[in-house]
C-alpha positions as YAML, in Angstrom:
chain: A
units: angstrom
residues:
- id: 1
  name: UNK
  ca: [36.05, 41.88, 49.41]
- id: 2
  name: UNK
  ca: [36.77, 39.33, 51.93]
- id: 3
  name: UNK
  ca: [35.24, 39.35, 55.44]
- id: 4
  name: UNK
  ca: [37.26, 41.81, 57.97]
- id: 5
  name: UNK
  ca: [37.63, 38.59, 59.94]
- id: 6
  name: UNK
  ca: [39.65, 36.93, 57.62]
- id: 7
  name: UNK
  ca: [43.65, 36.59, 58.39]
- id: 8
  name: UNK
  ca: [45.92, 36.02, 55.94]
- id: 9
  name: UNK
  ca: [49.82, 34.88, 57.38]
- id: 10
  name: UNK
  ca: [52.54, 36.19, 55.09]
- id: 11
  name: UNK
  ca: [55.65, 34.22, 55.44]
- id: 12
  name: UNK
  ca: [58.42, 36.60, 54.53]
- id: 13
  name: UNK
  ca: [55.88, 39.51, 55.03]
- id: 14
  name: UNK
  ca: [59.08, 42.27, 55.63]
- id: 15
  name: UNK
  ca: [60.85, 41.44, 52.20]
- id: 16
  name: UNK
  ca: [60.54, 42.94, 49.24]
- id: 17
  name: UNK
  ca: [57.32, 41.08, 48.04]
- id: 18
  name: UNK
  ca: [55.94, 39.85, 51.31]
- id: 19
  name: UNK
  ca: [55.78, 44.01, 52.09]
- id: 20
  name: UNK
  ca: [53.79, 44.68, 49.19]
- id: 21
  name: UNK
  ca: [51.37, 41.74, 49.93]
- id: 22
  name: UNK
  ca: [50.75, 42.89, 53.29]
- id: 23
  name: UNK
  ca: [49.89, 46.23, 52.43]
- id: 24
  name: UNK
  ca: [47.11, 44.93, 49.55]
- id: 25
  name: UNK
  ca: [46.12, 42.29, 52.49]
- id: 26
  name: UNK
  ca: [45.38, 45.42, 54.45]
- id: 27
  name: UNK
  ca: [43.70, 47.29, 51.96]
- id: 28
  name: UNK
  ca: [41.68, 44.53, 50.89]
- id: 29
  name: UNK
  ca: [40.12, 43.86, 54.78]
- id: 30
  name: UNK
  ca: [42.32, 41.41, 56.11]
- id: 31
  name: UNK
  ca: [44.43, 41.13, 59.29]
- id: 32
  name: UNK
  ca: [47.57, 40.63, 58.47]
- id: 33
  name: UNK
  ca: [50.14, 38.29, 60.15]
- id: 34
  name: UNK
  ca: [53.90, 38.44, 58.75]
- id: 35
  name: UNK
  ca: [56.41, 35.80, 59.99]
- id: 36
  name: UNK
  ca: [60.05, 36.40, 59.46]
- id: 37
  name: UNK
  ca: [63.28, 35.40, 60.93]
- id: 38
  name: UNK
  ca: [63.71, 38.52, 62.25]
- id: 39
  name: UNK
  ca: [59.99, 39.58, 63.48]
- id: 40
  name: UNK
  ca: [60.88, 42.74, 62.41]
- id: 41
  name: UNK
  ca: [58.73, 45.24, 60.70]
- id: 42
  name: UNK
  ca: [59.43, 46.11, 57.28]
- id: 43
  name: UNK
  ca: [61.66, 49.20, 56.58]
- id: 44
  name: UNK
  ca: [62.36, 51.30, 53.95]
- id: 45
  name: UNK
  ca: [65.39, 51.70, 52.11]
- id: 46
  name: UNK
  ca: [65.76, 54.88, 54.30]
- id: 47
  name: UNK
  ca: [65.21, 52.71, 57.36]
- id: 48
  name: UNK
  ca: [62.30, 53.83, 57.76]
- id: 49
  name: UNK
  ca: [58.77, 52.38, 59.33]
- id: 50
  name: UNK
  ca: [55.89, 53.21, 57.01]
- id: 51
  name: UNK
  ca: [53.16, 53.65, 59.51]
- id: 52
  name: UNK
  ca: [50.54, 51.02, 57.59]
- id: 53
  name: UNK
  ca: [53.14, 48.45, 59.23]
- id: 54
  name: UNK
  ca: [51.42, 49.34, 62.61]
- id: 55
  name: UNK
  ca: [48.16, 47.36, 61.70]
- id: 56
  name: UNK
  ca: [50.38, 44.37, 60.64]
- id: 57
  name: UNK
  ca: [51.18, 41.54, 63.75]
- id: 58
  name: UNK
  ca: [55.33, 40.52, 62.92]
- id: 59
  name: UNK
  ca: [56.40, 37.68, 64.73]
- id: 60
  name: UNK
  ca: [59.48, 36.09, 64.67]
- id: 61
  name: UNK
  ca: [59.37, 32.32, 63.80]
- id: 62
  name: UNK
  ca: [61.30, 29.73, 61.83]
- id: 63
  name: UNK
  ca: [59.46, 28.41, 58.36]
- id: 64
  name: UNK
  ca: [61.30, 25.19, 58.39]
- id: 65
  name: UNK
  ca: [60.49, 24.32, 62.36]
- id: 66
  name: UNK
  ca: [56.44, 24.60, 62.42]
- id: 67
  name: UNK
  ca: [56.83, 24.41, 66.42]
- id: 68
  name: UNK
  ca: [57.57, 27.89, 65.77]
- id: 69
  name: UNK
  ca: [54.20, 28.75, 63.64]
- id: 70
  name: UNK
  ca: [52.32, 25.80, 63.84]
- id: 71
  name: UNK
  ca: [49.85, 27.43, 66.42]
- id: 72
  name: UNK
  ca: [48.79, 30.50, 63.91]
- id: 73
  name: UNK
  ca: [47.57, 28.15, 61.08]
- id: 74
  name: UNK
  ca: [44.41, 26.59, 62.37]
- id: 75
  name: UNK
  ca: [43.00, 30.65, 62.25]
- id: 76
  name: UNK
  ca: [44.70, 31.73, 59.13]
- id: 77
  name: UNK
  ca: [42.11, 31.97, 55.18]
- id: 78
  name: UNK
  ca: [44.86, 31.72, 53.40]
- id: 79
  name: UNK
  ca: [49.16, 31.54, 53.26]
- id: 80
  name: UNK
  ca: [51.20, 33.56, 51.26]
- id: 81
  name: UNK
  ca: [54.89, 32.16, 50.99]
- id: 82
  name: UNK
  ca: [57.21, 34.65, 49.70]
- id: 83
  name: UNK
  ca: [60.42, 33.51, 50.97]
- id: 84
  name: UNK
  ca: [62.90, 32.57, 48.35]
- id: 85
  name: UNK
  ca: [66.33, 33.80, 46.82]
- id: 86
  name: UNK
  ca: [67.71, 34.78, 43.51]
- id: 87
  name: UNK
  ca: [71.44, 34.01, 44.06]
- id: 88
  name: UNK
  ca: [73.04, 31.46, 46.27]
- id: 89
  name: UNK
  ca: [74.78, 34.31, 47.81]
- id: 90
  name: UNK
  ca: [71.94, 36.01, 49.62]
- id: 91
  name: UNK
  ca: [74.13, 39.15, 50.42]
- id: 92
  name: UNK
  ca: [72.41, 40.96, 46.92]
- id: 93
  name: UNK
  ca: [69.21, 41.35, 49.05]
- id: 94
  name: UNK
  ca: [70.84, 43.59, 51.63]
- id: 95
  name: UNK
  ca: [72.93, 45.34, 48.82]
- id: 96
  name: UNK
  ca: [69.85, 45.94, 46.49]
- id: 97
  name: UNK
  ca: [67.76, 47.38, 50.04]
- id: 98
  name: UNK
  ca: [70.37, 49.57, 50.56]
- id: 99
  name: UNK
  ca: [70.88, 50.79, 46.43]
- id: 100
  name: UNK
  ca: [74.30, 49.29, 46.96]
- id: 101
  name: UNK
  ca: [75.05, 48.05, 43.57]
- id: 102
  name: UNK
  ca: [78.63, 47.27, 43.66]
- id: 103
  name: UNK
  ca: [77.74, 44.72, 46.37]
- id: 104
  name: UNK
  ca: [74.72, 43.38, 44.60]
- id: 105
  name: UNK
  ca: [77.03, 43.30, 41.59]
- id: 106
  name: UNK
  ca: [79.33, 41.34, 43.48]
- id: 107
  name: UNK
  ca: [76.54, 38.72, 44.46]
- id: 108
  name: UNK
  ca: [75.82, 38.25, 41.41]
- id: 109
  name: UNK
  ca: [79.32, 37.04, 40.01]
- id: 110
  name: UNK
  ca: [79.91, 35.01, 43.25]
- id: 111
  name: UNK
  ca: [76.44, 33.32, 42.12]
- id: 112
  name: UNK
  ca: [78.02, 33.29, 38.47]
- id: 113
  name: UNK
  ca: [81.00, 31.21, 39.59]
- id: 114
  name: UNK
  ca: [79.32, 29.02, 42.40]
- id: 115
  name: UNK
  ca: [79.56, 25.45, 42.38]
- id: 116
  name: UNK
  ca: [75.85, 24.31, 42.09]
- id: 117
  name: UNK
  ca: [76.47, 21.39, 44.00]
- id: 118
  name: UNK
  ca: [77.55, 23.37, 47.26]
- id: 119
  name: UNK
  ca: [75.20, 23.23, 50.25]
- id: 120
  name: UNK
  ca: [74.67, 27.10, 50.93]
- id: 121
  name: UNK
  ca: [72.56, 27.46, 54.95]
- id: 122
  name: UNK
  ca: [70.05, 29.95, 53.19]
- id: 123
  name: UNK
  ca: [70.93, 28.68, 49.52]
- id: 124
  name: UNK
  ca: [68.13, 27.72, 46.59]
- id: 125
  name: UNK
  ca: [66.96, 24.36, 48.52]
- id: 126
  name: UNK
  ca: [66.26, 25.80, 52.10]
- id: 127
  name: UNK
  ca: [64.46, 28.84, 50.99]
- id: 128
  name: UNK
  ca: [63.15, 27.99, 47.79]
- id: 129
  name: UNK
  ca: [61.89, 24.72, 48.09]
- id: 130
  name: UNK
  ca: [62.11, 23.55, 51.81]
- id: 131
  name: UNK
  ca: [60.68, 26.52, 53.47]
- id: 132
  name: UNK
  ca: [57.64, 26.18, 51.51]
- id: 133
  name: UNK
  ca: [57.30, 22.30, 51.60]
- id: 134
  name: UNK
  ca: [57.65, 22.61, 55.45]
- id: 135
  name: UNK
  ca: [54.82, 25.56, 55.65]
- id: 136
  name: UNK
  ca: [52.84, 23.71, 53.30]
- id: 137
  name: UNK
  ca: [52.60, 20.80, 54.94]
- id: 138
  name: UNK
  ca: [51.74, 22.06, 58.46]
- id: 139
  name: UNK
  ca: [48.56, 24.11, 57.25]
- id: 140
  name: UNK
  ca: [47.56, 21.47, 55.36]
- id: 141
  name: UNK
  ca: [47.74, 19.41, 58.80]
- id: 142
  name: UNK
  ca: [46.52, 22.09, 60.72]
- id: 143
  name: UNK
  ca: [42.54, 21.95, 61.43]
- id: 144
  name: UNK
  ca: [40.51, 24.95, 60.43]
- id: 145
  name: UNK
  ca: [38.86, 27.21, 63.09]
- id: 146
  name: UNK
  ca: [38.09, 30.08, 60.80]
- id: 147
  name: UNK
  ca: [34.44, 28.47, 59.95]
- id: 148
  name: UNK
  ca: [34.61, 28.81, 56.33]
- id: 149
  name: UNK
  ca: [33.62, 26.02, 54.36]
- id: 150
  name: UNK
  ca: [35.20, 26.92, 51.37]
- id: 151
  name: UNK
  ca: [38.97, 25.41, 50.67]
- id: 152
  name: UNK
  ca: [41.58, 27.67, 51.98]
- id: 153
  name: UNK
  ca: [45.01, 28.48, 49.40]
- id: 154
  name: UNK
  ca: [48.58, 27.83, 49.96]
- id: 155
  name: UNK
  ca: [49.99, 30.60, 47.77]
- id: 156
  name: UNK
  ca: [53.37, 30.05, 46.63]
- id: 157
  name: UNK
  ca: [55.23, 32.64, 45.14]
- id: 158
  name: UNK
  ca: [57.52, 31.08, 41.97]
- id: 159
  name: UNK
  ca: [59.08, 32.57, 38.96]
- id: 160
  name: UNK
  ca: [59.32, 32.79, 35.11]
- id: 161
  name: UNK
  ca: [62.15, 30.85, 33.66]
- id: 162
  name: UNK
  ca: [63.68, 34.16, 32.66]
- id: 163
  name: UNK
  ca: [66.82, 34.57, 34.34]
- id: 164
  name: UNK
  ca: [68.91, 31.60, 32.96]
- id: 165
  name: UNK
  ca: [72.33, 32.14, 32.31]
- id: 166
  name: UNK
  ca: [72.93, 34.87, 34.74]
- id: 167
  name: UNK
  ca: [71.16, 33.05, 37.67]
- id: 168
  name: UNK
  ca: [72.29, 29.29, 37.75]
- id: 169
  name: UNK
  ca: [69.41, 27.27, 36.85]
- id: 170
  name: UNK
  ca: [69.33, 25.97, 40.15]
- id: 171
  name: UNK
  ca: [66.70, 28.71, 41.33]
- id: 172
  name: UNK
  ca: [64.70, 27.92, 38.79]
- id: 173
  name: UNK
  ca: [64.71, 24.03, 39.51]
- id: 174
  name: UNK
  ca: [64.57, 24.41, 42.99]
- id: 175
  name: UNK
  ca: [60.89, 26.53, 42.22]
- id: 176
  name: UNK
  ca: [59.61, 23.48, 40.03]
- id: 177
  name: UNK
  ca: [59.87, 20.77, 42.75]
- id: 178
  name: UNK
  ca: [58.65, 23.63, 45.63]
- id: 179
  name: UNK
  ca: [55.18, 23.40, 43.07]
- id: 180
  name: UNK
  ca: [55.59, 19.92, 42.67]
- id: 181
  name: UNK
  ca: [55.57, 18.72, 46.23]
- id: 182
  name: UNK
  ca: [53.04, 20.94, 47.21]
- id: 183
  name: UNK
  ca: [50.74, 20.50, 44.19]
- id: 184
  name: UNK
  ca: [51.12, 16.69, 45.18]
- id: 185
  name: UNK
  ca: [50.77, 17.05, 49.07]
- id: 186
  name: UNK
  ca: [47.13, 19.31, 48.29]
- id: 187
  name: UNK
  ca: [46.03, 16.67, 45.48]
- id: 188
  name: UNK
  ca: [42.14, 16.23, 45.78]
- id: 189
  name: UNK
  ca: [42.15, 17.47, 48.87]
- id: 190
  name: UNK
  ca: [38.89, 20.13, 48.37]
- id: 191
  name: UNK
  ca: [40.00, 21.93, 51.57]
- id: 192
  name: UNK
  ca: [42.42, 23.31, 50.66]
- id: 193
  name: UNK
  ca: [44.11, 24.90, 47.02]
- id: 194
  name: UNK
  ca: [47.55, 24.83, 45.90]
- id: 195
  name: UNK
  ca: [47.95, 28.41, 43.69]
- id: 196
  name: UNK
  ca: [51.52, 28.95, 42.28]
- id: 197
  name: UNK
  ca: [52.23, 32.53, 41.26]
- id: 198
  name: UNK
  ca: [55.00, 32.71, 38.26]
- id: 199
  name: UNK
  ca: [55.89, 35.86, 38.08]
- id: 200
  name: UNK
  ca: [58.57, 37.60, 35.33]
- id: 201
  name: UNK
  ca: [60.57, 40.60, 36.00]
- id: 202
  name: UNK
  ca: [59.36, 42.33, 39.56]
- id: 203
  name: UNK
  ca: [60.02, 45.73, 40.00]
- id: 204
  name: UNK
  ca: [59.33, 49.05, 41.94]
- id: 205
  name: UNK
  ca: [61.30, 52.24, 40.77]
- id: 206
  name: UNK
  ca: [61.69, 53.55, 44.08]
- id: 207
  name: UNK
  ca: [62.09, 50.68, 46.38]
- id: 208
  name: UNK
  ca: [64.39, 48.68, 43.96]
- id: 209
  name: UNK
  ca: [65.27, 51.44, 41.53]
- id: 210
  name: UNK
  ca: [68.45, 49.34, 39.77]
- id: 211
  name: UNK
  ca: [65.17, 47.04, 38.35]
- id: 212
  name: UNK
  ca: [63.52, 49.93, 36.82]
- id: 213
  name: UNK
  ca: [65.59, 50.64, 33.31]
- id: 214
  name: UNK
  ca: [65.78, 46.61, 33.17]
- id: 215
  name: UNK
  ca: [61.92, 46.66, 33.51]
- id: 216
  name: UNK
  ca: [61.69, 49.70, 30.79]
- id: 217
  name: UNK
  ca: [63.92, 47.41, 28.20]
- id: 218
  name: UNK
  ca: [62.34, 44.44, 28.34]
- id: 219
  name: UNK
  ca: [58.27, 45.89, 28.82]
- id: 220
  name: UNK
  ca: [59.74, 47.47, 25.25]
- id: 221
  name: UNK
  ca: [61.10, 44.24, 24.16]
- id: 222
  name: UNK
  ca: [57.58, 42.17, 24.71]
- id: 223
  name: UNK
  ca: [55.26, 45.53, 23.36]
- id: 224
  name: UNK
  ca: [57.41, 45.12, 19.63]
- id: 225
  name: UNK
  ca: [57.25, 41.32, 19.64]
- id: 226
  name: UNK
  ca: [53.83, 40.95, 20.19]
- id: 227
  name: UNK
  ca: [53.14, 43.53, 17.16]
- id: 228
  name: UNK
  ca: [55.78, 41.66, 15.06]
- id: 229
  name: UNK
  ca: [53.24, 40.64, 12.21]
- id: 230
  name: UNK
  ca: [51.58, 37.73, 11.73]
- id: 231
  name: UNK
  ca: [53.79, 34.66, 9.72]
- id: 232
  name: UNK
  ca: [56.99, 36.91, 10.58]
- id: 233
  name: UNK
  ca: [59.25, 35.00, 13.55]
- id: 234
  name: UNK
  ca: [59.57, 37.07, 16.62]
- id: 235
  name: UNK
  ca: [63.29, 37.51, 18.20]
- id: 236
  name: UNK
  ca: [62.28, 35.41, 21.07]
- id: 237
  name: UNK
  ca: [60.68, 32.30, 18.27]
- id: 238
  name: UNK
  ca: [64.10, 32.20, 16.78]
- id: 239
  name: UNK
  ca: [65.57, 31.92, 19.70]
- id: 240
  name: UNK
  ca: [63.39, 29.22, 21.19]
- id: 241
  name: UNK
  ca: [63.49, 27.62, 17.50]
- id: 242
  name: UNK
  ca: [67.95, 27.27, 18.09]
- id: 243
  name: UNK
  ca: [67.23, 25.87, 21.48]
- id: 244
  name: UNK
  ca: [65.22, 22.61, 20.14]
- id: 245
  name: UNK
  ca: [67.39, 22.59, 17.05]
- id: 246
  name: UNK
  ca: [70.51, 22.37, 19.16]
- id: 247
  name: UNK
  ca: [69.47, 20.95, 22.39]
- id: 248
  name: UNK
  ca: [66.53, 19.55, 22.12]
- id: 249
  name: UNK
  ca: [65.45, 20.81, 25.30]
- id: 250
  name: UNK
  ca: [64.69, 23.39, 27.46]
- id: 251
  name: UNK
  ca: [68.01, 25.61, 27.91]
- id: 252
  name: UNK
  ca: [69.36, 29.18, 28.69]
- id: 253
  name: UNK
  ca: [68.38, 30.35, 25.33]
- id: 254
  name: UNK
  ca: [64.35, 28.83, 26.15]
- id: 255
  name: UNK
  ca: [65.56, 31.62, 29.45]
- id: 256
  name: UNK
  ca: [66.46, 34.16, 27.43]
- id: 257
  name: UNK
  ca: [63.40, 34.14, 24.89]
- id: 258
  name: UNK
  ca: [60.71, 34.21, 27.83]
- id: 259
  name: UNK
  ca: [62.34, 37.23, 29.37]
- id: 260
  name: UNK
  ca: [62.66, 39.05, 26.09]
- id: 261
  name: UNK
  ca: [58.87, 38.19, 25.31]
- id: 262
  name: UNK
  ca: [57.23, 38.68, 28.92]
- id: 263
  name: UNK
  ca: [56.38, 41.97, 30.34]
- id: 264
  name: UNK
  ca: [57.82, 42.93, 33.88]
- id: 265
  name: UNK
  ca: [55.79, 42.81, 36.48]
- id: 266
  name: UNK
  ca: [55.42, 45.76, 39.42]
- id: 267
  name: UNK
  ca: [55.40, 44.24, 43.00]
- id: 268
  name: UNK
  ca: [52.10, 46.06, 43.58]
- id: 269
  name: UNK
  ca: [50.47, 43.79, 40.79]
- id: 270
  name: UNK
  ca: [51.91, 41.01, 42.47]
- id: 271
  name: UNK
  ca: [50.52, 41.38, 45.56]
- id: 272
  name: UNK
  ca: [46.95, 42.86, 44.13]
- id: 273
  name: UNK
  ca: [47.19, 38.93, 42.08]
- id: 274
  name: UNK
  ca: [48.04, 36.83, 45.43]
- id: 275
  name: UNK
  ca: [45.05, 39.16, 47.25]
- id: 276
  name: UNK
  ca: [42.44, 37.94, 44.61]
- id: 277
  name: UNK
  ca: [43.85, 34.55, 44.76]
- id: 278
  name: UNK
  ca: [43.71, 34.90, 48.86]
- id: 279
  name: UNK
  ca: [39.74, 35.56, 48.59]
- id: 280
  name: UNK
  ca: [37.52, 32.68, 50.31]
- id: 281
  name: UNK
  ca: [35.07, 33.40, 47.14]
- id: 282
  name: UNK
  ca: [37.46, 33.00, 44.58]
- id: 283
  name: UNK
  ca: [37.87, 28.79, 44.83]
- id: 284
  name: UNK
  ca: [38.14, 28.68, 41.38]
- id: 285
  name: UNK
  ca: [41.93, 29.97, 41.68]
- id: 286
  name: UNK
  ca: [44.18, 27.38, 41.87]
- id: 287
  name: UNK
  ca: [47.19, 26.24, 40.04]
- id: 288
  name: UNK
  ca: [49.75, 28.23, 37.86]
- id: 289
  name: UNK
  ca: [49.44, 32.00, 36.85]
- id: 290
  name: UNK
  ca: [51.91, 33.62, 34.72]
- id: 291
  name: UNK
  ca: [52.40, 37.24, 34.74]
- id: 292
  name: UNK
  ca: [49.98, 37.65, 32.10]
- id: 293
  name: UNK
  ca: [47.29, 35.54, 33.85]
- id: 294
  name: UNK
  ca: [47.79, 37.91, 37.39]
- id: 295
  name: UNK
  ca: [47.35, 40.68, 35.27]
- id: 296
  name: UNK
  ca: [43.98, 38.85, 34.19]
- id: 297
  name: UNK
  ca: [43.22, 38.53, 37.83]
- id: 298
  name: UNK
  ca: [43.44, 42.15, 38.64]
- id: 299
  name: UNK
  ca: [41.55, 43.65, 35.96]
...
């Protein structure tokens, strides 16, 4: 349990994940700082204010102009970057907040037919990579008031390659070189700790109820294939077996396997993962974790 002076800053702390992280941030004894576009508080699909949102500071601030932020780092054990976007077409957020699936639907084919070379404002390269380079790289800068001598995480929240054809593989690319510029900018540095959480499928049945049968199918999907029996090819070893065959590389069907053979992943596991990795005693976090090494972490 860290100390209750500890202060974790959440950028992205009102979206779907960054909520959930600042509630287990809470729970776990820190103070919680979210920064958002907005500054608003997190709402509910009802539009509602859950009242643990009261113990959490939101300020408005801009992740790719540290003016904005800079200031908060120096006091901050640990950042927890959860911006980032599925689609191209950033509309499905909204949609899915409000259980609007025809419009989430409709993100989804715009992001189906999208040119990948078109420069989107809020597209895969601003939010996925650049936001985090940018935060990154100030609280590495940034010198450390908060006393501790032991190294202090950059927490970057990445994905599975699991959603490949559906989602161009532009989100997943854009994720790589987020960890690989950030994992390079840390290096040896030993005060500080570059941990990159990957995880699959992340779901809550209330909050983003349209996830929920997905989550049910393809939980199912990884329980039979890791029973399969031993010398008898799994569904997803074929698959990855056609991809080198006819590739030679990593391709949609590589996608599809992973998702069919990883578990989902509820947000609350998520953030119960990035609150481990968060503690000042745990320095021997760092790097990648997979869904099933966060579920190592919590149990």
């Amino acid at each position: 349990m860290p100390s209750p002076l500890r202060k974790v800053l959440v950028v992205g702390g009102n979206g779907f994940i960054g909520s959930a992280v600042c509630r287990a941030a809470l729970r776990h004894g820190y103070r919680v700082t979210s920064i958002s576009s907005s500054g608003r508080p997190f709402q509910n699909p009802k539009g509602h204010t859950p009242t643990w949102t009261e113990k959490v500071e939101w300020l408005r601030a801009d992740a790719l102009q540290p003016e904005t932020y800079s200031h908060l780092l120096p006091g901050v054990s640990a950042v927890v970057h959860t911006l980032g976007t599925l689609l191209a077409d950033t509309r499905y957020k909204d949609a899915l907040r409000r259980h609007d699936l025809a419009g989430a639907a409709e993100s989804f084919f715009t992001g189906a037919v999208r040119n990948p070379l078109e420069e989107s404002p809020n597209g895969y390269e601003r939010l996925n990579r650049d936001s985090a380079v940018q935060v990154a790289e100030a609280f590495v800068d940034s010198v450390d008031s908060t006393g501790s001598e032991r190294p202090r995480p950059f927490i970057y929240i990445s994905a599975e390659d699991i959603f490949r054809p559906v989602v161009p593989a532009a989100y997943i690319d854009t994720k790589r070189e987020a960890e690989e510029r950030i994992d390079h900018m840390i290096g040896e540095k030993t005060n500080y700790r570059g941990v990159y959480m990957r995880p699959s499928l992340v779901y809550h049945p209330h909050l983003r109820p349209y996830t929920a049968a997905l989550a049910t199918l393809l939980d199912l999907s990884s329980t039979i294939q890791s029973n399969f029996p031993k010398g008898v090819p799994t569904p997803s070893q074929l698959l990855h077996g056609f991809s080198e065959m006819l590739v030679g590389k990593s391709s949609a069907l590589d996608s599809v396997a992973r998702a069919l053979s990883l578990p989902p992943i509820h947000v609350d596991h998520v953030a119960q993962a990035i609150c481990v990795a968060a503690d000042e005693e745990r320095a021997d976090v760092r790097g990648k974790y997979g869904v099933r090494e966060m579920r190592d972490l919590i149990t």
